[in-house]
C-alpha positions in Angstrom: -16.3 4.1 -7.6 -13.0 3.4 -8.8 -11.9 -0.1 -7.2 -9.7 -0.8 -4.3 -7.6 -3.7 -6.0 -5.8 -6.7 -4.0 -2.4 -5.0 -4.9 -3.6 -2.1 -3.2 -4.7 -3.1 -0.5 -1.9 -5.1 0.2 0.6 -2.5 -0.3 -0.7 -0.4 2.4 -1.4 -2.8 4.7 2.5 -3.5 4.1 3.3 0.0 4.7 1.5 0.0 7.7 3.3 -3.0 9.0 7.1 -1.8 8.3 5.5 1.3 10.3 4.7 -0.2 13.3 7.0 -2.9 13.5 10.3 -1.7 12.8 12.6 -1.3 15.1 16.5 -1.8 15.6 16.3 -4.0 12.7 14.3 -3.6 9.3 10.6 -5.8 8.9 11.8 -8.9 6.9 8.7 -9.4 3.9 8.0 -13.1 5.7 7.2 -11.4 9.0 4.6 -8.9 6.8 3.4 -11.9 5.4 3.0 -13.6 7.9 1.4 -10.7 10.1 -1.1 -9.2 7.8 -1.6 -12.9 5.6 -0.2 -11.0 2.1 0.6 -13.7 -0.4 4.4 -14.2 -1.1 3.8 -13.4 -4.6 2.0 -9.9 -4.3 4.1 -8.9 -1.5 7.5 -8.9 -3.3 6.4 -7.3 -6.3 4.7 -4.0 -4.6 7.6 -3.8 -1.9 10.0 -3.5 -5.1 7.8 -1.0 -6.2 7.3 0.5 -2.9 11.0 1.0 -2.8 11.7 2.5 -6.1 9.5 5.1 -5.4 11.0 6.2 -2.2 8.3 5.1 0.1 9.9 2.3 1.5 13.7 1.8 1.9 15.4 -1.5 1.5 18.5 -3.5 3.3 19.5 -6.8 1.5 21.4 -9.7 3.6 20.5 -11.8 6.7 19.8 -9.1 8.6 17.7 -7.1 5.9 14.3 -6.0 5.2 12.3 -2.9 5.3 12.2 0.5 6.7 9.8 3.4 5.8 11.7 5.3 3.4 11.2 8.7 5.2 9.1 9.9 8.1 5.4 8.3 8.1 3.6 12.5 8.3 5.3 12.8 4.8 3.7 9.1 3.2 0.4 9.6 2.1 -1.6 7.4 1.1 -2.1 8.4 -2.1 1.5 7.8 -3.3 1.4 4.4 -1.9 -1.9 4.1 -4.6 -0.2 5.1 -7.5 2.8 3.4 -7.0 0.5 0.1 -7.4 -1.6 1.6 -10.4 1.2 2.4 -11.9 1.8 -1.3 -11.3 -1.2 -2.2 -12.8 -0.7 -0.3 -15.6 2.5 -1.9 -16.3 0.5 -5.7 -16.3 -2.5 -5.1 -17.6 -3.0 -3.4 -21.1 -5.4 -0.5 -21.7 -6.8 -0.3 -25.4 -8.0 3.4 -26.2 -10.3 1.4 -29.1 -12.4 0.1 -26.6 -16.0 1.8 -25.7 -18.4 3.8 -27.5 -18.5 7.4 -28.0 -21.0 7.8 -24.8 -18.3 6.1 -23.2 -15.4 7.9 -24.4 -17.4 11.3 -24.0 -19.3 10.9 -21.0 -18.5 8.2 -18.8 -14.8 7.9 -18.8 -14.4 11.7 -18.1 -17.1 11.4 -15.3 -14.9 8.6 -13.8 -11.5 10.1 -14.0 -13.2 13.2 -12.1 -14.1 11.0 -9.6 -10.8 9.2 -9.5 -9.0 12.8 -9.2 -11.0 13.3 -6.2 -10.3 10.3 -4.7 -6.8 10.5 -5.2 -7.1 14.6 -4.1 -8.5 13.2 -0.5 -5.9 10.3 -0.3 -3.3 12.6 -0.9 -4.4 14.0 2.6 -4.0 10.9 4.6 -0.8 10.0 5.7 0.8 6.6 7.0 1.0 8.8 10.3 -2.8 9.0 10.5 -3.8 5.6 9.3 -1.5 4.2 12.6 -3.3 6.5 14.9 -6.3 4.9 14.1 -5.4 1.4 13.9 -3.7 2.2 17.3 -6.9 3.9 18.5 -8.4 0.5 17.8 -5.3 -1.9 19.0 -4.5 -3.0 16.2 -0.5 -2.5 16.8 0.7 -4.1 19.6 3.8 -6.5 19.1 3.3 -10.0 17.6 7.0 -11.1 18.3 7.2 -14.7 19.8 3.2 -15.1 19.3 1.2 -16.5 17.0 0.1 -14.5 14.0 -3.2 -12.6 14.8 -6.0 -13.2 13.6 -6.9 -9.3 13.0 -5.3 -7.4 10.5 -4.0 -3.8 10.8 -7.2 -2.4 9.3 -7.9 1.4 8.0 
């Protein structure tokens, strides 16, 4: 099956954060980091991203951060994936040359069917959903003044 990278993973677990935690004032990227244990490095990249493509919006300044960049029933899940494969892509390079005719006739189309049904069914899951269920399994309540918990929002 097609892999769920770090990047990935990462990026909607920041998504889900800014969801639930936002308030009067945006999610500052340290309190995500801190929250859902994201490395500093991978976290600033795909928020960047995250806001270029409209799914996050950010403020700069000492009271900046990160707001969802529209309502969390119109985020799916599967724009929040290909804004980090489109990441990918960017970083690591893809050389046509490569494989075997089997492999260029066979198993590549075989896996980009399956990675456009993937990609169909995560383009049916919103942010909306994904923090029903993590608050079905109380995974949002507020973290402010406590030590970081040990679970992360999961999906």
């Amino acid at each position: 099956m097609p892999r769920l990278s770090k990047k990935t993973m990462f990026a909607i677990e920041a998504v889900l954060d800014v969801a639930f935690h936002v308030g009067e004032h945006p999610v500052r990227s340290g309190d995500i980091t801190e929250r859902q244990r994201i490395p500093k490095r991978y976290l600033e990249q795909v928020l960047q991203h995250l806001v270029r493509a409209g799914i996050l919006a950010g403020k700069r300044g000492p009271r900046g951060g990160y707001r969802l960049g529209r309502e969390q029933r119109k985020i799916t899940l599967g724009e929040v994936v290909r804004v980090v494969r489109k990441l990918e892509a960017e970083t690591e390079p893809n050389d046509p040359a490569t494989g075997s005719p089997l492999a260029h006739e066979v198993v590549w189309p075989m896996w980009e069917k399956l990675r456009d049904d993937m990609m169909a069914q995560l383009d049916n899951i919103t942010i909306e959903e994904l923090c029903q269920r993590a608050r079905a399994k109380g995974l949002d309540q507020p973290t402010t003044g406590q030590p970081p918990s040990t679970e992360r929002i999961a999906v």
